[in-house]
C-alpha positions, 0 to 999 in steps of 0.5 A, spaced: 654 226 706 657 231 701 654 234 696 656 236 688 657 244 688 651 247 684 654 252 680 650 259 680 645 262 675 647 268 675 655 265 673 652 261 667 649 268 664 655 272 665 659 266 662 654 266 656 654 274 655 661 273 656 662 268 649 656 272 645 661 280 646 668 275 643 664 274 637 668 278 631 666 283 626 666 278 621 660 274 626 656 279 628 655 282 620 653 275 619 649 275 624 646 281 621 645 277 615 642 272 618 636 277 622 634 279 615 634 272 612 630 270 618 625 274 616 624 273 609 624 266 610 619 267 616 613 270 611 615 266 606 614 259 610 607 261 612 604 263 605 609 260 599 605 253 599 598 257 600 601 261 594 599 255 590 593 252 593 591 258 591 594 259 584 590 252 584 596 247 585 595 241 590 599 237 595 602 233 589 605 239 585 608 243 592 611 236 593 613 236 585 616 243 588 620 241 593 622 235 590 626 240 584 629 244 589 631 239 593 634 234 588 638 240 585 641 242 592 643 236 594 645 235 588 650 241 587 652 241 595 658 237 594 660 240 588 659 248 591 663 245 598 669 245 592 667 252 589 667 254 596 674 252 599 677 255 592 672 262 591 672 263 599 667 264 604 665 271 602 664 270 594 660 263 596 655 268 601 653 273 596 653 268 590 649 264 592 644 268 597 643 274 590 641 268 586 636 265 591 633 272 591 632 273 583 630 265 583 624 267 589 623 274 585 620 269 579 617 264 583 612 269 586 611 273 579 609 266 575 603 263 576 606 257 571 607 250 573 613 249 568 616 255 570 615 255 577 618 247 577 624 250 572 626 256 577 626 251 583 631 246 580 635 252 578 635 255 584 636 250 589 642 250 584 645 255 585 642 258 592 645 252 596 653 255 595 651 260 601 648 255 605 654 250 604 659 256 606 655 257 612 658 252 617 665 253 615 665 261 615 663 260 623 668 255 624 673 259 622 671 266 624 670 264 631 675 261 637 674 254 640 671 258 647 666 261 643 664 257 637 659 252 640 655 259 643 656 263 635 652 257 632 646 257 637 646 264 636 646 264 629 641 259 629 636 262 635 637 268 631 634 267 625 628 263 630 627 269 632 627 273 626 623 267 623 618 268 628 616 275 627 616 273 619 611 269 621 607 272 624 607 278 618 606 272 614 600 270 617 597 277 618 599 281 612 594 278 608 588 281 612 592 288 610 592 287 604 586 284 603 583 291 606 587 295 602 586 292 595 578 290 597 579 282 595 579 276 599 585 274 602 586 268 598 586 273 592 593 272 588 595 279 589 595 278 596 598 273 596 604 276 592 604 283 596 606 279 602 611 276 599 614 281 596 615 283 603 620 277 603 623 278 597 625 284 600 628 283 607 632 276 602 636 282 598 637 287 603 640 280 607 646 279 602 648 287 603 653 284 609 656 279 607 659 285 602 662 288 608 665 282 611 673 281 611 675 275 607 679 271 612 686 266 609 682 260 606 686 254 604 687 252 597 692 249 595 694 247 586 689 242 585 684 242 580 677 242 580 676 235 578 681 231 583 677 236 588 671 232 586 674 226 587 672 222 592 679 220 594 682 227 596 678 226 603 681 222 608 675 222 613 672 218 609 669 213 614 667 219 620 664 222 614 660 217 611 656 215 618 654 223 618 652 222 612 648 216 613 645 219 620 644 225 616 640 223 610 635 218 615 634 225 618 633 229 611 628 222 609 624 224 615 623 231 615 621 231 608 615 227 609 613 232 614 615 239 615 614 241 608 607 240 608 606 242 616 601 248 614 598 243 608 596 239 615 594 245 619 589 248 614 586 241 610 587 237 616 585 241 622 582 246 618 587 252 621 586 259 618 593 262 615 592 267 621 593 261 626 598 258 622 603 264 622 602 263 630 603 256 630 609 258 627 611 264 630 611 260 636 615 254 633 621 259 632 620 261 639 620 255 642 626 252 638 630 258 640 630 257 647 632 250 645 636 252 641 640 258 646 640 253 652 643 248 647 651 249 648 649 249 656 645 242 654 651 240 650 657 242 656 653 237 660 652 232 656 657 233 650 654 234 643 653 226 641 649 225 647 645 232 646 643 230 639 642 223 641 637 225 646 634 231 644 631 226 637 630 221 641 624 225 646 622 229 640 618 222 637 612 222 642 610 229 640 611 227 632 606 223 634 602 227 638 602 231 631 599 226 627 594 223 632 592 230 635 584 232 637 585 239 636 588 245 633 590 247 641 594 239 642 596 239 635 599 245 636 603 244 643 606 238 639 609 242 634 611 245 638 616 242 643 617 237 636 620 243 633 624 245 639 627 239 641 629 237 633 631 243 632 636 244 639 641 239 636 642 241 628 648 246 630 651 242 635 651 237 629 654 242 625 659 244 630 661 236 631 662 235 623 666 241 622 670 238 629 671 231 627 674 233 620 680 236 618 680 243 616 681 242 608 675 237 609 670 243 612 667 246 605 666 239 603 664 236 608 658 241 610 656 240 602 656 233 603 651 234 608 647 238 606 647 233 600 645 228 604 640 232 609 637 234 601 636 229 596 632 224 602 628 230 603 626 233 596 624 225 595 620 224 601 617 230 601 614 228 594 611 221 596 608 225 602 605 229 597 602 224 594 600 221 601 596 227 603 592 228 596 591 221 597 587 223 604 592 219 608 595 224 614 597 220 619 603 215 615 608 220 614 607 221 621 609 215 623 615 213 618 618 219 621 618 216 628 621 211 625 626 215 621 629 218 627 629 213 631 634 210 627 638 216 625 639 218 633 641 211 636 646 209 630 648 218 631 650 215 638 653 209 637 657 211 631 660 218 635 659 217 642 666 215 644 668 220 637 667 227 642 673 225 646 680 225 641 676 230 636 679 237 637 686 233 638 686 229 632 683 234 626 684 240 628 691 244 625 
């Protein structure tokens, strides 16, 4: 009987070394970029919200935080999709990442509750520009051989980046309680560390200011029939993106803002064990995310995205009903990677099965839909876990996913096939 051939180890390495030496210059100072971000937001996701438990703010008020910032991105997504396709997608980098910077800066030197919500809203206002330009500036800076592995390599190395963020977020407090002679939930600690962060997110605009503007479309239109909802022809193909992508954002809101929240109220973790935690969390989703194009040639993107959601629940519970800091652990962990895995093969698919003048537009309107459910959930999880209740949020979650997954898979499975043929010009 004859057998399917196996296809060596060592020839899948050389072909994914190969993808990685096409990346264009353009990639590779983004990727720059991304290093330096990856860092930034690494220190900062350990310590910001402990930041404000130790200011004397508490679960409700971190939510009301994401809440702000969240309702304003997705708000401002669809309309900065729009200023990015007339701007282009070097402006949108530095626009929106110079003003993410200033807008963190007054966040970690107020101790103010108004000012801390009006700084949030307004710089999910303006940051969300360089997110929304992220999608499209890859799509269009990489050949079609190339461009699965430059979004998974843009994604593992910012979880990598990220991991090492963390675990300076988790041990630079210790240092700087030695240095200042206080305790390490002193608010000067706290603002050391994270001027550290501020640091490496203004550092991370300076290359897009060497990136070389590649030709964007643009076209007579004005800005308001640019907006209008009747400019995009894929509006069906968008509309079920949108709806698997806010069911996802609804359920990742009611947990993943407040993971650290969890870790120390919950399972009374030190801030030295939750940068680990999360240290780790970025390597685990790295490798996920770095074994992900070959996941993805196996299975094609839909079915990858579908099956990587599906088999993260059980861990979600693992999570919320955990005995221990070590289990709890261990299923954020494999949470987080197989989450994870699929968010840049869903950004590649989206940019796939839409036209090229509807790549700006479209990745704003899913970041408006990832965003606005988010922000909102992360809220009533707040208020949920000030209430003592842990383990619901968990469980909607599982739902959430559930749902987004299975309807992802029946709205796209036989989409794959004609997108490459019918979109792309």
């Amino acid at each position: 009987m004859s057998q399917t051939p196996r296809i060596p180890t060592h020839s899948v390495t050389r072909d994914y070394l190969g993808k990685i030496r096409m990346f264009s210059r353009n990639a590779q100072l983004f990727l720059l970029s991304t290093v330096l971000r990856g860092l930034a937001g690494g220190i900062w996701g350990v310590l910001f919200n402990l930041y404000l438990w130790d200011l004397g703010f508490r679960e409700d008020f971190v939510g009301y935080v994401f809440l702000l910032s969240g309702l304003a991105s997705g708000l401002a997504a669809f309309p900065a999709g729009i200023m990015c396709d007339k701007i282009g997608r070097k402006k949108s980098l530095i626009a929106g990442a110079t003003a993410g910077s200033f807008a963190n800066t007054i966040l970690v030197f107020t101790s103010d509750s108004v000012l801390l919500l009006v700084v949030s809203l307004l710089g999910g206002l303006v940051s969300i520009l360089s997110w929304v330009a992220q999608a499209p500036f890859m799509m269009e800076n990489s050949e079609p051989e190339e461009r699965t592995h430059l979004f998974s390599i843009s994604w593992a190395t910012f979880l990598v980046s990220n991991m090492a963020g963390s675990f300076a977020g988790g041990f630079l407090p210790q240092v700087f309680s030695g240095l200042l002679g206080v305790e390490t939930t002193n608010v000067a600690v706290h603002r050391a560390t994270l001027t550290i962060s501020l640091g490496f997110l203004f550092l991370a605009v300076l290359p897009y200011y060497v990136i070389e503007e590649k030709p964007y479309l643009q076209d007579n239109a004005t800005m308001a029939s640019r907006l209008s909802f009747k400019a995009i022809q894929s509006r069906a193909v968008i509309g079920k993106l949108v709806v698997t992508g806010g069911l996802i954002g609804l359920g990742a809101g009611l947990i993943v803002p407040l993971f650290n929240i969890f870790f120390q109220n919950k399972l009374e973790a030190s801030k030295e064990q939750i940068g680990t935690i999360f240290a780790l969390g970025n390597v685990a989703v790295a490798v996920g995310t770095v074994l992900a194009p070959i996941i993805s040639s196996r299975l094609g993107k839909v079915r990858a995205v579908a099956f990587t959601e599906l088999v993260s629940i059980p861990f979600i519970f693992g999570i919320a009903f955990s005995p221990n800091l070590g289990f709890a652990a261990g299923s954020y962990l494999a949470r987080g990677a197989l989450m994870n895995m699929a968010g840049h093969i869903r950004n590649n698919f989206a940019m796939e099965v839409v036209r090229t003048e509807e790549r700006a537009a479209t990745s704003g309107l899913n970041v408006m839909a990832d965003g606005i459910p988010r922000a909102i959930s992360s809220s009533v999880a707040g208020q949920m876990m000030k209430g003592g209740n842990y383990v619901l949020p968990y469980m909607i979650t599982s739902v959430l996913y559930f749902a987004a997954s299975t309807l992802f898979l029946i709205f796209f499975r036989k989409a794959e096939k004609t997108a490459n043929r019918s979109w792309q010009r």
